[in-house]
C-alpha positions in Angstrom: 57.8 -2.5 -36.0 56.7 -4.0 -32.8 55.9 -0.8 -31.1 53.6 0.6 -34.2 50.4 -2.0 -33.6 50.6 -0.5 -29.8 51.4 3.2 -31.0 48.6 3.5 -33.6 45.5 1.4 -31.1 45.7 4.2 -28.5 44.2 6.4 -31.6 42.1 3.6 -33.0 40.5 3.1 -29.2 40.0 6.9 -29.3 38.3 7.2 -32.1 35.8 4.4 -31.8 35.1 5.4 -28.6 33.6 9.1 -30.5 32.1 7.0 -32.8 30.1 4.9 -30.2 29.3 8.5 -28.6 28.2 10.2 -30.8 26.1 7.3 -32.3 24.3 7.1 -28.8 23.6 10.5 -28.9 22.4 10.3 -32.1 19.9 7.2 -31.1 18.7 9.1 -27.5 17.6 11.6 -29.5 15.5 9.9 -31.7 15.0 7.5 -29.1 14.1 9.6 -25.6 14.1 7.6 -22.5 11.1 7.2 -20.7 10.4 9.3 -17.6 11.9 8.1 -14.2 9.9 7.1 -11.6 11.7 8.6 -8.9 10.1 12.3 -9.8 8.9 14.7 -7.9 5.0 14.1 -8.7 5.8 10.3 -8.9 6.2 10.8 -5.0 3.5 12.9 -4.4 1.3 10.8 -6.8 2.9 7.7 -4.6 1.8 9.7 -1.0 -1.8 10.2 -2.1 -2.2 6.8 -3.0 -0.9 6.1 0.6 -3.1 8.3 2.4 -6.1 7.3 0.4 -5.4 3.5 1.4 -4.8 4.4 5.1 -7.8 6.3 5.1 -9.7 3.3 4.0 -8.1 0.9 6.1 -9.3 3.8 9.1 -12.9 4.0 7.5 -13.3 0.4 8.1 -12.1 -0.3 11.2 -14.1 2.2 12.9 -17.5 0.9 10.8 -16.3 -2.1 12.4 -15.2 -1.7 15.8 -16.9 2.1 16.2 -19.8 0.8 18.4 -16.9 -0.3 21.4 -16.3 3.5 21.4 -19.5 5.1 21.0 -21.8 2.8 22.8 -24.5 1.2 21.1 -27.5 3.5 19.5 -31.2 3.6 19.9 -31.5 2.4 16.5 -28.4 -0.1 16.7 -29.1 -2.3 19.4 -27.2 -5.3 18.3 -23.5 -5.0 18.8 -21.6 -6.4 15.6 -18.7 -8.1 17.0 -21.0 -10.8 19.5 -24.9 -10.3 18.0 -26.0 -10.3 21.3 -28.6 -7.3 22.5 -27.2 -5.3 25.1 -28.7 -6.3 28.1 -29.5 -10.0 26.3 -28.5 -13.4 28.7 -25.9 -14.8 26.3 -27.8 -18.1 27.8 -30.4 -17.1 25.4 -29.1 -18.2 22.4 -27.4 -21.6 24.2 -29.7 -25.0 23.7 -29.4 -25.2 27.8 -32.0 -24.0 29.1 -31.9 -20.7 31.6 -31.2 -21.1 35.2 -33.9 -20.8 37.3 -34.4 -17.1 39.6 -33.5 -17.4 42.7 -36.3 -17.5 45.1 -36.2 -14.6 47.9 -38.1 -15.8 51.6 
């Protein structure tokens, strides 16, 4: 008698355990999963949002910072990054006033 309870749970265990199976397989069909997010287009959805950011982040550094490359313009004269004119005393815009031109003899 003390070896039935042991004897007969191996079977009990086995059978639950196809119960519980085919009840999950029962409730993922009815129920599907939703769609991983480690796909194939996930990624390439992923990559163009990438490239579109870079691209930004590219656009506006050079609106920024294109005029150090390029040279300033006929009709951009002021350069962005210190609002001086080229060719501008940077004196101008000081309250001192300008020194004085030095006198040739």
């Amino acid at each position: 008698m003390g070896d039935t309870l042991p004897a007969l749970s191996i079977p009990v265990l086995v059978f639950a355990s196809g119960i519980y199976a085919a009840c999950r397989t029962w409730w993922r069909r009815r129920h599907p999963a939703p769609p991983s997010p480690y796909t194939h287009q996930a990624a390439r959805l992923a990559e163009r949002a990438m490239l579109v950011d870079a691209e930004q982040i590219v656009d506006g550094a050079y609106a920024s910072l294109g005029t150090l490359y390029t040279g300033p313009t006929a009709t951009d004269t002021r350069i962005a990054a210190t609002r001086v004119a080229p060719g501008a005393a940077a004196h101008e815009d000081d309250d001192r006033p300008a020194p004085a031109p030095a006198q040739t003899n």
